[in-house]
C-alpha positions in Angstrom: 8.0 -6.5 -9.4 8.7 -2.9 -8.5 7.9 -1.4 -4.8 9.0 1.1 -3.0 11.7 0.1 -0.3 13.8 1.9 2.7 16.8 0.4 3.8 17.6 3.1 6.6 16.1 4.5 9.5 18.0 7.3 9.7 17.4 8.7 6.3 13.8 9.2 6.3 11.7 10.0 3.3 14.9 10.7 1.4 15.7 6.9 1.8 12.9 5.5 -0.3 13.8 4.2 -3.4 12.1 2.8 -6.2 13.5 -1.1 -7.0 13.0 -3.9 -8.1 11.6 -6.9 -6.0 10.9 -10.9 -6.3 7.2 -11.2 -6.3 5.6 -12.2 -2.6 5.3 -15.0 -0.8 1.9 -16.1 0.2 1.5 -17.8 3.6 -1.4 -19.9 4.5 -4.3 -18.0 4.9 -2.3 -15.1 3.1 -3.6 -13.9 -0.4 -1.5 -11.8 -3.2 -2.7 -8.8 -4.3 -1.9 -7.1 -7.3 -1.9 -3.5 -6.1 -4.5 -0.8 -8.0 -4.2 1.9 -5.5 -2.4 2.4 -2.0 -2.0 4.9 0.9 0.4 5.6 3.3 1.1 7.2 6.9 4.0 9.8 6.0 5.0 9.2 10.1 5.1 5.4 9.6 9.0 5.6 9.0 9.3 6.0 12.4 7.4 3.2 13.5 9.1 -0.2 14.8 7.1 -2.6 12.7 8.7 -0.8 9.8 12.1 -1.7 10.5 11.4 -4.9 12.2 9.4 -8.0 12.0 7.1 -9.5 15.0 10.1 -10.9 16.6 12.0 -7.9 16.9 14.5 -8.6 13.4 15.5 -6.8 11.1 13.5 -7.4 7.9 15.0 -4.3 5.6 14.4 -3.1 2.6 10.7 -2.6 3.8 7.8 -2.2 1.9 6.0 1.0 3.4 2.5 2.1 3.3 -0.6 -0.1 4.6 -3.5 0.9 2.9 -4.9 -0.8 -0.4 -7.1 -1.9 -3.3 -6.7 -4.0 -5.8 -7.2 -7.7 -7.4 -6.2 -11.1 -5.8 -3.9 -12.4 -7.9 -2.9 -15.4 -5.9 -4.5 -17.6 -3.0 -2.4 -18.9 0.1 -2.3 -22.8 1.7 -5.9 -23.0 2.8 -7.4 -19.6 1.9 -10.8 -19.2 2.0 -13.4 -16.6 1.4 -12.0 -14.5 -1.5 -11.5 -15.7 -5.2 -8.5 -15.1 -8.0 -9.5 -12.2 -9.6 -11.9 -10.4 -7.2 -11.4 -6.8 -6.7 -10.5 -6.2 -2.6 -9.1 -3.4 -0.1 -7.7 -3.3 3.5 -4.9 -3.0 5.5 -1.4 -5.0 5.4 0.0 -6.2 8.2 2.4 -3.4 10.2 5.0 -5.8 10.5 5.3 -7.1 6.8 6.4 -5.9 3.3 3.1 -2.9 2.6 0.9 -1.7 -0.2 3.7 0.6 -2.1 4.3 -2.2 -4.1 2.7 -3.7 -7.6 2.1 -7.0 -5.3 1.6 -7.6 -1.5 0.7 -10.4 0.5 -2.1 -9.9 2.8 -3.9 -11.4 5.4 -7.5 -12.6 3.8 -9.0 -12.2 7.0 -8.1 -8.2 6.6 -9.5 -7.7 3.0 -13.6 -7.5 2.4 -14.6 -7.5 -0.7 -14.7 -4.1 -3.0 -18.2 -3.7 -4.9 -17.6 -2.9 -8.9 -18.7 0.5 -8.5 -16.5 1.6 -6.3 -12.9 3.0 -7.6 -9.6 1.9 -6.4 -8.4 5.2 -5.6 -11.5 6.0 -3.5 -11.1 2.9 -1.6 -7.5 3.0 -0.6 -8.5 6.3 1.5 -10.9 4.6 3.2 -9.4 1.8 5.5 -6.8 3.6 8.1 -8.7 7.0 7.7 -12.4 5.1 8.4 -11.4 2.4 11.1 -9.2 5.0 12.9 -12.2 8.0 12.9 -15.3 4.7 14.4 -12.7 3.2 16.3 -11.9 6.4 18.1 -14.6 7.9 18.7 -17.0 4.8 19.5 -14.8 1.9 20.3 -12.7 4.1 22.5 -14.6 7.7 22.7 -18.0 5.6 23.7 -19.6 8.9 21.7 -23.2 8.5 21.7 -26.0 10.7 20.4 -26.5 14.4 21.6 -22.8 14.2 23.0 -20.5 16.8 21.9 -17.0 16.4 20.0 -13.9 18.6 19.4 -12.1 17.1 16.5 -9.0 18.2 15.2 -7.6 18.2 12.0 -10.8 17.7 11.0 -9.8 18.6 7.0 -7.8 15.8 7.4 -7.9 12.1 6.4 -9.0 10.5 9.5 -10.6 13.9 10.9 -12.8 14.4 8.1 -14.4 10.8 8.2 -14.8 11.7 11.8 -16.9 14.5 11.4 -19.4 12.9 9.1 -19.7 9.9 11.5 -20.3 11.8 14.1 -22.3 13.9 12.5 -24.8 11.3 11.3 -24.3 9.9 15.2 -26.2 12.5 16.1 -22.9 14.6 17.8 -22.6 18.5 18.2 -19.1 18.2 16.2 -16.9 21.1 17.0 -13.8 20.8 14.5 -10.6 22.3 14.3 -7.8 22.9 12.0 -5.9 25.8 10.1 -8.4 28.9 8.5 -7.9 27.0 4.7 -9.9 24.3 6.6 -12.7 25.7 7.7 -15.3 25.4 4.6 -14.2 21.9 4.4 -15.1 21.0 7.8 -18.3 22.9 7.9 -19.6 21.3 4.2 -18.7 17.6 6.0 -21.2 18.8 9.0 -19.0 20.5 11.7 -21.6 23.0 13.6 -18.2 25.3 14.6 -14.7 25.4 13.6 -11.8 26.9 15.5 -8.7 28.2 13.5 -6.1 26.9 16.0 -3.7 29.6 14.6 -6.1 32.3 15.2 -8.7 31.4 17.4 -8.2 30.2 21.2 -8.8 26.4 21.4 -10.6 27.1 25.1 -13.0 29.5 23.1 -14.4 25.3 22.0 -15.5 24.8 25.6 -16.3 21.3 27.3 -16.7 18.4 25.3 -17.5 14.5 25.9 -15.3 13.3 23.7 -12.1 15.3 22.5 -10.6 13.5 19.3 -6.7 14.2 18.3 -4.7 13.8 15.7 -2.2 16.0 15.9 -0.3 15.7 19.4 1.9 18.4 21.2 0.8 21.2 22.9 -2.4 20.5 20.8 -3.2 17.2 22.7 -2.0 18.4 26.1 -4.5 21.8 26.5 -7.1 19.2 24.8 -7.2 17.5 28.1 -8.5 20.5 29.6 -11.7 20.6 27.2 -12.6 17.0 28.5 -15.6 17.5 30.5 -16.2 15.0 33.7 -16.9 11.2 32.5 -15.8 12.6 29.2 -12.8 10.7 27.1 -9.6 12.7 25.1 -8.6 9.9 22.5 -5.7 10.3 20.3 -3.8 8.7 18.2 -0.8 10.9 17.8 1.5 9.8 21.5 0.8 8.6 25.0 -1.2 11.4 27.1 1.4 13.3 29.5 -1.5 15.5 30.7 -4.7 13.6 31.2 -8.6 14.9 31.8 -9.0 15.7 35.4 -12.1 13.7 35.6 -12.0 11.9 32.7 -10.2 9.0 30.9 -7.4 9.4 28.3 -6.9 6.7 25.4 -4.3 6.7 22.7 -4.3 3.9 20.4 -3.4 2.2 17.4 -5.9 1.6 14.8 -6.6 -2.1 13.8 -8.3 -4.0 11.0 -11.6 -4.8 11.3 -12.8 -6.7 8.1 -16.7 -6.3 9.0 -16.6 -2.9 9.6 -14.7 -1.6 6.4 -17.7 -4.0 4.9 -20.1 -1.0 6.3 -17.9 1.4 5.5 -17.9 1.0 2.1 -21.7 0.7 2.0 -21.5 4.0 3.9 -19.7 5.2 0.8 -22.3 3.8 -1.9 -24.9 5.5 -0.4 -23.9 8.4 -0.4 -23.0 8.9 3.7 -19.5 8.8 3.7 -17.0 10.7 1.6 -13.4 9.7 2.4 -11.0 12.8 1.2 -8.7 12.2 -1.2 -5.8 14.5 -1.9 -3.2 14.3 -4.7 -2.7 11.1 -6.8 0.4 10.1 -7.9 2.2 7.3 -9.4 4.7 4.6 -7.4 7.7 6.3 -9.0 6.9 9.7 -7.6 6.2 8.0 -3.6 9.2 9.4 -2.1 8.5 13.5 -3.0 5.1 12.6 -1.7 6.5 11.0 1.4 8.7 14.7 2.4 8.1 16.2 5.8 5.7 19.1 5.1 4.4 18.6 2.5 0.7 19.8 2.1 -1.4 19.5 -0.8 -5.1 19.4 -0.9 -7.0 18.1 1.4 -7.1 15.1 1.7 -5.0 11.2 1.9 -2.1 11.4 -0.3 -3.0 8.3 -2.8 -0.4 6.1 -5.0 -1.9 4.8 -8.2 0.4 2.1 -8.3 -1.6 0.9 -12.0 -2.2 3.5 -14.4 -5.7 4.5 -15.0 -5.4 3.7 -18.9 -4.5 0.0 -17.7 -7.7 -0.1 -14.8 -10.6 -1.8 -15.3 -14.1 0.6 -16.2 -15.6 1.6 -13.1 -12.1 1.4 -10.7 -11.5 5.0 -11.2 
């Protein structure tokens, strides 16, 4: 099969490589999936689990990216719950071969079930950008109705699912992000947007729950904004400033097999719009990979099958 592998840790994005692969191995439990769409974290080359497996060795060439949708194409020792041939999407496992790939093995446990009229491309935004916006701000935020939110990035993958779900929470959603941004985050339901190139971030005010994606100086003067009892929650670093009165969470986001189930019922009916970006094919993976690069808004998706080769309805 082909995938996209990385073989050094030092050469970033200009290390990916287009090659050829033996198809995977499926563990008990595991399924195969034959990979329609998949998306990827451009800072995951930095990440341990990319480099090494869970005991700490060295598993290269990896198999980036973690996001996907697609078709099981082969069932594991004692899998149970999916079929051959039914569509899915989830997450792969951080520490194995990913989604960049025509085939990856998967946990079952991680994939629900993709309803027919949903596309593949649509769906392989959803899982990191949708788990990591509910899981920040209500597993860890604790957001709750008539709370406010400062969320940045909020043009973003994961920042514009958050601002619909907190929107339909019931949150005052204050979103940030550059000026480009702004009609983007007030169509999704922000009630103010802050330029954070031309407008002063303490302009925002006090908030409950202050969600970041971006780190830095960003997430540091953030925990300023954090009113008392409030949360900042980030999944960019480790806090090194922290709310005076407040608590401070970063986190890693994890699969969560019921909840993508609502998410995608979110989706259906209308509630939820995950942003896609550009689409591109596997072979094109590592010029979409390249620090800086900014298209439109929106999850960078791989279209790992070609859309003339996708079943009616995936698209």
């Amino acid at each position: 099969m082909q995938a996209i592998t990385v073989r050094d840790p030092d050469a970033g994005a200009g290390g990916l490589a287009l090659t050829e692969l033996p198809y995977p191995h499926a563990a008990e439990n595991d399924v195969v999936v034959r990979v329609h769409a998949a998306g990827f974290t451009r800072g995951e080359l930095s990440w341990p689990g990319t480099w090494t497996d869970r005991a700490g060795r060295d598993r290269t060439p990896s198999v980036p990216g973690h996001e996907l949708s697609g078709v099981v194409d082969k069932l594991g020792y004692g899998t149970t719950g999916l079929t051959l041939g039914q569509r899915v999407f989830g997450l792969a496992d951080w520490t194995r071969d990913g989604s960049l790939a025509e085939y990856t093995a998967v946990e079952a446990r991680n994939l629900p079930p993709l309803p027919a009229d949903v596309g593949h491309t649509v769906a392989a935004a959803l899982p990191v950008s949708g788990l990591t916006a509910w899981q920040g701000l209500f597993d860890h935020g604790r957001l709750t109705a008539g709370q406010t939110v400062l969320i940045h990035g909020a043009a973003g993958g994961v920042g514009s699912v958050a601002v619909q779900l907190a929107r339909e929470a019931g949150a005052r959603v204050i979103a940030t992000g550059r000026a480009a941004d702004r009609q983007t985050a007030l169509r999704l339901g922000a009630d103010l947007f802050l330029d954070l190139q031309a407008d002063r971030l303490e302009d925002a005010g006090d908030a409950d729950v202050v969600f970041d994606v971006i780190g830095g100086t960003i997430l540091d003067r953030s925990a300023g904004l954090v009113r008392a009892g409030g949360t900042l929650v980030t999944i960019a670093a480790p806090p090194t400033v922290r709310p005076v009165n407040g608590r401070a969470v970063f986190f890693v986001v994890e699969p969560d097999r019921a909840r993508l189930t609502d998410l995608v019922q979110r989706l259906r009916d209308g509630r939820l719009e995950p942003a896609v970006g550009e689409v591109r094919p596997l072979a094109e993976t590592p010029a979409a990979f390249a620090p800086g690069r900014r298209g439109r808004h929106g999850k960078t998706i791989i279209r790992v099958v070609p859309d003339s080769t996708t079943e009616a309805g995936s698209q």
